[in-house]
N, C-alpha and C positions, 0 to 999 in steps of 0.2 A: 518515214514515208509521209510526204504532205497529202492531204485528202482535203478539199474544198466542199465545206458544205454549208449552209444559212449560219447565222451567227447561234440563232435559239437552239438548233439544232448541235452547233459545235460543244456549246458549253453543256448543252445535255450527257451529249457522249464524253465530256470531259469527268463530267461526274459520275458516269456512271465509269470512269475506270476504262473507256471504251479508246482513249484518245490519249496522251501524255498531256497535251495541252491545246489550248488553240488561240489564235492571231486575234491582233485589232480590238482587244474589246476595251471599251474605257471604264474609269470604277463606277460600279455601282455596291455599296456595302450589300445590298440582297443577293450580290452572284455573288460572294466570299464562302458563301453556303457551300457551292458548286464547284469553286476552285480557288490558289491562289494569286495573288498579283505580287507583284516585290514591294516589298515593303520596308521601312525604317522608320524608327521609333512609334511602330504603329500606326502610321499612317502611308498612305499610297507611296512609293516613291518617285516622284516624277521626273527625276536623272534617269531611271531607267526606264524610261517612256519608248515605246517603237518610233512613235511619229504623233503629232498632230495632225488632226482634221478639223475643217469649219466647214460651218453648215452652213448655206445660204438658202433664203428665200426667193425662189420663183412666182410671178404670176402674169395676167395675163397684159398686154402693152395698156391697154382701155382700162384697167381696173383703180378702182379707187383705195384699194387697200395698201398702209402705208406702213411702216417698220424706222422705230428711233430710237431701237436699240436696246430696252427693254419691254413696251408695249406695244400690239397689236393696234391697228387702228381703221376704223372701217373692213374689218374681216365681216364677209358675209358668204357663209358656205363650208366645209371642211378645208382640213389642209392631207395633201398625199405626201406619206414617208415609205420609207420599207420597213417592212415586219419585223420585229428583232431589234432595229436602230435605237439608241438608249436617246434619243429624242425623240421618242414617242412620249416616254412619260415629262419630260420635260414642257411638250406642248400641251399631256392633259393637265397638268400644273398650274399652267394658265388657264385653263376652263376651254379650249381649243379641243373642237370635235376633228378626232383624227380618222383617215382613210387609210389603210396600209396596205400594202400588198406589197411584192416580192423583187416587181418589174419596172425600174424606173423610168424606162421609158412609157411603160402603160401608166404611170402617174402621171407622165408629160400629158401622153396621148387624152386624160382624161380633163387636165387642164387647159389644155389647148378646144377641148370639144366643151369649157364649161361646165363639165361636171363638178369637179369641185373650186374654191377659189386658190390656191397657191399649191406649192409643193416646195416641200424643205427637205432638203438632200445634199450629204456632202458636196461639195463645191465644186471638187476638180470634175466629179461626177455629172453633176449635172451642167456643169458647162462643157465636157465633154459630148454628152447628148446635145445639147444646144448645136453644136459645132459640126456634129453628121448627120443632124438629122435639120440642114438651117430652112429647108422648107416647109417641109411638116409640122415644125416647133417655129416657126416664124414669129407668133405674136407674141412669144410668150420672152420675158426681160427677166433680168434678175435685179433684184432689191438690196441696196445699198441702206445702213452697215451689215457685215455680216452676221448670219442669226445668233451663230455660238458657236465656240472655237473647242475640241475636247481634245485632251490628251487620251492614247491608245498606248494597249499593254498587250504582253503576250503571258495567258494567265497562266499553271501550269495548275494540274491536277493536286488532290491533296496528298496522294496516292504517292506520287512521283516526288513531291519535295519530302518527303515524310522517309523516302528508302533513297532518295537521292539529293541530300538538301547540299550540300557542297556542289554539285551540278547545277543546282537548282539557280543557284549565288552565281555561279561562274555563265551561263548563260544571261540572266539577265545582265551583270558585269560587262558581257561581251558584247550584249545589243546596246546597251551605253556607248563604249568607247565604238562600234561602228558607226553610230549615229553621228556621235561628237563631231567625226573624222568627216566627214562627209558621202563615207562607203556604202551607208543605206540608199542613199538618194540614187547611187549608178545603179545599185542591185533593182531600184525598184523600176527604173527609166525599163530597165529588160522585160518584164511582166505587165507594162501601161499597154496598153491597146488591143 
């Protein structure tokens, strides 16, 4: 049964045995604790990746703040992500005071009113919001190069590869050769909107 819930939330219930596994998450070795990823020779294996995502930066059309690809320049203010997104810690890395919450439209909403100075959020995402909301979000541009590009996994419990690890193979095997094929991309076109 699939069940949709926050990502912090997923991988909790992942650990706790609550869940077999859950979608989308990219490596982080601190959730290894919580679940696993597929792996070979010890490290991530990124053949059996679900998908990539990239992040991009939003801000407002007037803003002075600029992005060259690995530094920030003229940031003045916080940046808005979602709670959970494993670039969060990536932007406090940089010394970037983060805003998060859940709603990305309410990050637009807080951009657009100047609350904070940008908002980084997957891309199809936030250009999706861009695209239905084109008066509301009017001023707000998105920033060229992209911020950062992550591979996603579908992690599965320890639980679950431990009493079912020939499954465990055979699933991720299988989100490989769908992906390869081009068969993810139609599945997902069904669930966009």
């Amino acid at each position: 049964m699939l069940n949709s819930k926050p990502a912090k939330r997923g991988v909790m219930m992942m650990a706790d045995n609550k869940v077999d596994g859950t979608f989308h998450m990219s490596f982080k070795t601190k959730r290894m604790k919580f679940g696993v990823y597929p792996m070979k020779d010890g490290k991530v294996d990124s053949s059996r990746k679900l998908m990539a995502y990239s992040y991009a930066l939003y801000t407002l059309k007037n803003s002075p703040l600029q992005w060259n690809g690995s530094k920030l320049i003229n940031l003045n203010g916080e940046i808005g992500t979602s709670i959970g997104f494993s670039i969060v810690d990536d932007l406090k890395k940089m010394g970037v005071r983060v805003y998060e919450n859940s709603s990305l439209n309410g990050q637009m909403g807080m951009l657009s009113l100047g609350r904070i100075a940008a908002v980084v959020n997957i891309e199809s995402l936030g250009d999706y919001a861009l695209r239905s909301y084109p008066q509301k979000f009017k001023d707000i541009i998105k920033i060229k190069p992209l911020f950062k590009t992550k591979d996603y996994y579908l992690m599965l419990s320890h639980k679950f590869v431990q009493e079912k690890s020939e499954l465990a193979k055979n699933i991720w095997n299988e989100i490989k050769r769908i992906r390869e094929t081009g068969e993810y991309a139609k599945i997902a076109e069904k669930y966009s909107d």
